[in-house]
C-alpha angles and dihedrals in degrees: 000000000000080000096049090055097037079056102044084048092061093047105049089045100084090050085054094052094052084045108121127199133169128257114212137156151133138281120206145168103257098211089051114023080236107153107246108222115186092034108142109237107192126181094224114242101011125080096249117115134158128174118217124267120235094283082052091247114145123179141191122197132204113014127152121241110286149113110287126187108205112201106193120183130184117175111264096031138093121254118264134199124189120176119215132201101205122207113143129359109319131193113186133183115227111199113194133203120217115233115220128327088257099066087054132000143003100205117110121252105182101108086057122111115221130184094290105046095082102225131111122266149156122211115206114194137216088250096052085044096055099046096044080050118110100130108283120133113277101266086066096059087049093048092109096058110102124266089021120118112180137211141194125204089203095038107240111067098264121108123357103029128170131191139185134199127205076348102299114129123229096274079062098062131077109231117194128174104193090345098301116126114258099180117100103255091224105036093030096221140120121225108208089189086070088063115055131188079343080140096076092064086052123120087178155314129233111202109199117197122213113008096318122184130332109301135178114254130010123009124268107242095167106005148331129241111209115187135194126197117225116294121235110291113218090218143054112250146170124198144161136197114190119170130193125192148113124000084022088282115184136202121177129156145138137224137201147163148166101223114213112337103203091351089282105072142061143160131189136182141184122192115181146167126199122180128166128164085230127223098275120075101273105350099125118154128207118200129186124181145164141204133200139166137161125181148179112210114192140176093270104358134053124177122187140177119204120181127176133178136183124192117199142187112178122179102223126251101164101123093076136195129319108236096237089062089051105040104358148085142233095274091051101049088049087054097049078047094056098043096046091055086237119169140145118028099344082059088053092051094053088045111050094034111078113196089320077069105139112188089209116081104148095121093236096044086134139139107228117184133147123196132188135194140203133190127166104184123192132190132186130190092225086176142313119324089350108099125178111204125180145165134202108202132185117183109179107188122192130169149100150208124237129213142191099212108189108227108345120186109262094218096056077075090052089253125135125243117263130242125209116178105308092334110095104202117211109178144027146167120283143182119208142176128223111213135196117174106171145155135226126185137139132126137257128229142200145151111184120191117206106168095153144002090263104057129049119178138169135180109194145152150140140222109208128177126211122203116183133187111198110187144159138205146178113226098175132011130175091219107039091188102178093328126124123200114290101004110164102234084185136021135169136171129211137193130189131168114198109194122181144170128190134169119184130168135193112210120186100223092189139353089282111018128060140162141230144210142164130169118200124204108193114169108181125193112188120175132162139174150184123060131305141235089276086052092249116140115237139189139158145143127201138174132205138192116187131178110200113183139192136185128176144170136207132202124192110213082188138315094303105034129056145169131217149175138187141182122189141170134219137179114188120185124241116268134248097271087051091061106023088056096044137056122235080264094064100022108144111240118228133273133251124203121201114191135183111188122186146168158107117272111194137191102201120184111206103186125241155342124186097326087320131124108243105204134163138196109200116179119182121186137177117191138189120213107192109180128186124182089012096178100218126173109266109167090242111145109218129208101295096042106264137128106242137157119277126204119250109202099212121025118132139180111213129165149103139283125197120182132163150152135223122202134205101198105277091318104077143013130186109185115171132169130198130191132193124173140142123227121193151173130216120212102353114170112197126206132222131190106236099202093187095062100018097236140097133274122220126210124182128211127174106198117012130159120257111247131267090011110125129204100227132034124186145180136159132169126190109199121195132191090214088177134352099295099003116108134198131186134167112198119195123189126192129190130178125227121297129219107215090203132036094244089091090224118164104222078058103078151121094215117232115277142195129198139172132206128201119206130184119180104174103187114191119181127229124196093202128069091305104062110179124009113195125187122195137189123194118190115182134194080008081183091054090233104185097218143147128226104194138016152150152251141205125155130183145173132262110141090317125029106254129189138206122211106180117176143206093238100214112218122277109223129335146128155245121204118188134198119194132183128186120188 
């Protein structure tokens, strides 16, 4: 029998040996988990080579059973070798591990999360980025991470855009472009439509959830954006992207660079123009941007300089949409007509709109704002292992709206009334502008120490100082009275100086597990002064000192699969409005954040389907939002007078995300992403003007959910190579119903919505002048859903109590079609 098998052995063997099986992976940033695309994949000491396609798969077919070395490079990492025995079909994931800054970028990464950091991110690459590009603001482009719902003011994606992630709006969330703070200092937002087509010089983005790690600006009480400008590119290149579609929506831009002159400089530029007419009646947006950025890369030592600069006029369209136009019928518009006293034109406008209705209809009803940065980074190779990195910024904003408003009252501009004849006259109409002219500048800060593969540390920081001009004129009246053009009827000046340290480090215990920490230091003055837009003189100045601690750990299971936990803490200062609309007596005190993140990533090979290569990243989190102080909207009316936002002691957000892909080689990808979570507040009183008595009244409720927080996310994309260079994917987003107010009644909704998007990107390669053409075709809302996105809520009292829900209608189908060329 021993004879028979040693037989049969020889004899299969050969077989064996003429056997052929297909070699495929991955190939990843190792700090980041980031595909790398363009990464040369080369089988050593044989003439086969392939580079990576844009998810960082590579793939060789056909090889007979040996022992293969595979040598993969990307620029800015270090060089890697694996060695293969390869037997059967094999799919392997290459994590590689940059080398310095020099040899790549300046930028400072040290408010980035990694895989050992513990905490929960999403890593959108340049790739993702440029085929989800048509023109629309930037949330759009980031709609697909998990836990984010999106809106648009004008309906189609174009001009004034809003999003929220795990139901924090965008005042909640830290934005960051190399490292430098985005947000207003005042406001805390960030305002996307001054950044037009800013995307397209994007190398990625990294979206933290939950406090996340150490970031410039204001703290991140739902998530952090981090975003990176384009890397140094090795060649010279031109290239263009204009897009045409609904709502005669334009994109048009061009893009050029010199590559590395003398392997030591490089300068690249962007100049575009985007214009639509938008989804809403008026409400167009023309949006105008640049990009610019020159360095000098060295063996030790890059500087760089990066400005950008975006230029918009928006028609407004915040009023929004009465509730009867969007989900309702005729009975229930003339209704919302009898009971609003409307009449005349205003009647007319109601009547004749549909859910497309805008309030506003005075021809120069526009926003009208520039603003311009400025960034000079500079990083040094102190030793090995030991980096400085900093940045110098200097962001200068100017702009207004202006507004028709119907019979003001003179004296709100400080005018007195007019008499003509015996008829006093008390009120006119008026248009005035709203103006903010400010400053930002500071400077950013790290020194990151990397001696081994075991310990990652940074010390970092910035000190950054905010001046801000709030005015207001009158640049036509009916009735003059006693006014000149342009007299500033308020005015009012603010300072404020955020300061902040941090030092963090990452230490690999052992081979599989390793620990983080990380301690923040943030001291805030703000102080303003002058008179606002009600006439009323203000002045404080307040001071703040917050700590804001993390700490995180990380376990390999193995090389693909790996645990992880966080807690973090963050403190974050009330906003303008919380200052300017109280007095030091009812002041609203800050808020603190405690979160606890925790969950399993995972990298699974399954074999294979016809010849090709079958993965799957799979991620699952659970996360624990613990608010104290949350300053939400109550209707409660303070001691001047004013709405402003009240504390709540206890409210949280907790609840899971799950969110995976699974890869068919470079034919086919399924990535899909869930969210449940529950988001509640504890002991929430809402008040209610009560117009027949002239008081308030209260309601209780023990347990409501938070606003705008909704059960269920959900976003999946099936992406199909149809033909060699030819792409499909169908994206399909879900979101549960929304409460507008924290209440949680039900005649208070944004009712639950589906839509479905169809994308084509059809790529083919030229070896002359012209060396890539793409074509694109974005359908959205291919089912044509009618839904809103966003909304708002205000009741009242007068006889009955009455409410008005009024809605941000999203577009019903249309499309996007794109034209690129690359020389």
């Amino acid at each position: 029998m021993k004879n028979f098998f040693f037989a049969l052995a020889v004899c299969l063997l050969p077989l064996q040996l003429l056997a052929q099986f297909n070699l495929s992976g991955r190939v990843t940033d190792g700090a980041t988990g980031n595909a790398l695309p363009g990464a040369s994949v080369v089988l050593d000491n044989t003439n086969t080579g392939t580079t990576t396609g844009p998810d960082g798969v590579f793939e060789f077919t056909n090889l007979p059973v040996g022992t293969y070395t595979l040598k993969v490079s990307f620029l800015g990492f270090e060089q890697k070798k694996a060695t293969i025995n390869l037997q059967q079909n094999e799919y392997v994931t290459l994590s590689l591990r940059a080398q310095t800054f020099q040899s790549g970028e300046v930028i400072v990464q040290a408010t980035r999360a990694d895989e050992r950091t513990g905490t929960t991110f999403t890593n959108v690459t340049h790739e993702q980025i440029a085929e989800r590009n048509f023109g629309q603001d930037m949330p759009y482009l980031l709609e697909q991470v998990p836990s984010v719902v999106v809106n648009s003011d004008a309906g189609a994606g174009v001009g004034y855009t809003g999003i929220r992630i795990r139901g924090s709006d965008i005042t909640r969330i830290n934005v960051t472009v190399n490292g430098i703070p985005i947000n207003d200092s005042e406001s805390h937002g960030t305002f996307f439509v001054n950044m037009p087509d800013f995307a397209s010089s994007v190398e990625d983005i990294q979206v933290q959830r939950g406090v996340g790690t150490s970031t410039n600006g204001a703290g991140a009480f739902g998530a952090s954006i981090n975003i990176q400008t384009q890397q140094v590119r090795r060649e010279a290149y031109a290239e263009t992207d204009n897009s045409y579609g609904s709502f005669d929506t334009w994109k048009n831009n061009v893009r050029f660079g010199t590559g590395l002159i003398n392997g030591k400089l490089a300068f690249d530029g962007r100049l575009s123009r985007i214009k639509s007419d938008g989804y809403i009646d008026r409400a167009f947006s023309d949006l105008k941007s640049l990009y610019f950025s020159g360095g000098y890369y060295g063996d030790k030592t890059t500087v760089k300089f990066v400005t950008f600069s975006g230029k918009e006029q928006t028609y407004q369209a915040w009023y929004g949409t009465p509730e009867a136009l969007v989900y309702g019928n005729a009975q229930d518009l003339q209704d919302y007509i009898d009971r609003n006293w409307i009449e005349g034109a205003d009647k007319e406008n109601l009547l004749r709109s549909g859910r497309t209705y805008n309030y506003y209809t005075y021809d120069n009803e526009t926003d009208n704002y520039q603003q311009d940065h400025y960034q000079l980074h500079l990083s040094h190779d102190l030793m090995p292992g030991l980096i400085f990195s900093g940045a110098l910024h200097y962001t200068n904003g100017r702009g207004y709206y202006e507004q028709f408003k119907a019979e003001d009252d003179l004296a709100d501009y400080g005018l007195p009334n007019v008499e003509i004849g015996d008829e006093t006259i008390t009120t006119s109409d008026i248009i005035r502008r709203r103006w903010l002219d400010n400053d930002f500048y500071g400077a950013t800060y790290a020194l990151q120490y990397n001696p081994n593969s075991r310990l990652n540390a940074t010390l970092g920081g910035a000190w950054n100082r905010y001046d801000g001009r709030h005015f207001g004129e009158v640049i036509w009246a009916r009735y003059a009275s006693t006014s000149n053009i342009r007299d500033r009827y308020y005015e009012n000046d603010a300072q404020k100086t955020d300061f902040n340290m941090f030092a963090k480090a990452t230490y690999g215990v052992t081979d599989k597990l390793s620990v983080f920490g990380d301690m923040q230091v943030r001291t805030i003055n703000y102080k303003f002064t002058g008179y606002d837009n009600d006439l009323e003189s203000i002045e404080q100045d307040v001071d703040y000192t917050f700590l804001n601690p993390k700490a995180g750990i990380a376990y390999n299971l193995e090389p693909e699969h790996q645990l992880y936990a966080s807690v973090a803490v963050a403190n974050r200062e009330p906003v303008r409005d919380d200052f300017t609309e109280s007095t030091p007596d009812s002041r609203p005190k800050h808020e603190t954040l405690r979160n606890l993140e925790a969950g399993y990533r995972g990298q699974l090979s399954l074999g294979t389907i016809a010849d090709k290569a079958l993965a799957a990243d799979l991620e699952l989190n659970y996360f624990f939002m613990d608010y104290k102080n949350q300053l939400v909207v109550t209707g409660q009316i303070n001691d001047v007078g004013a709405y402003t936002r009240t504390n709540i002691k206890d409210s949280y957000r907790q609840g899971a995300e799950l969110s995976g892909s699974l890869r068919l080689g470079s034919i086919a990808t399924l990535s899909s992403n869930l969210t449940y979570s529950e988001n509640k507040i504890n002991d929430f009183k809402e008040y209610i003007d009560n117009y027949d008595t002239g008081d308030q009244y209260e309601n209780y409720y023990a347990e409501s959910t938070i606003a705008f927080s909704p059960d269920f996310i959900s976003s999946s994309q099936l992406e199909v190579e149809v033909l060699k260079g030819l792409k499909a994917a169908f994206i399909y987003k879900t979101v549960s119903k929304q409460y507008l107010d924290n209440t949680q009644n039900e005649s208070r909704i944004i009712p639950a919505y589906r839509v479905g998007d169809l994308r084509f990107r059809y790529n083919v390669g030229f070896k002359n002048l012209l060396k890539e053409l793409e074509l694109g075709l974005l359908v959205n809302n291919v089912f044509n859903e009618k839904y809103a996105a966003n909304g708002y809520t205000y009741s009242y009292i007068y006889g009955s109590q009455v409410t008005e829900n009024f809605y941000y209608p999203q577009a019903t189908r249309n499309f996007l079609l794109s034209v690129g060329l690359k020389f």
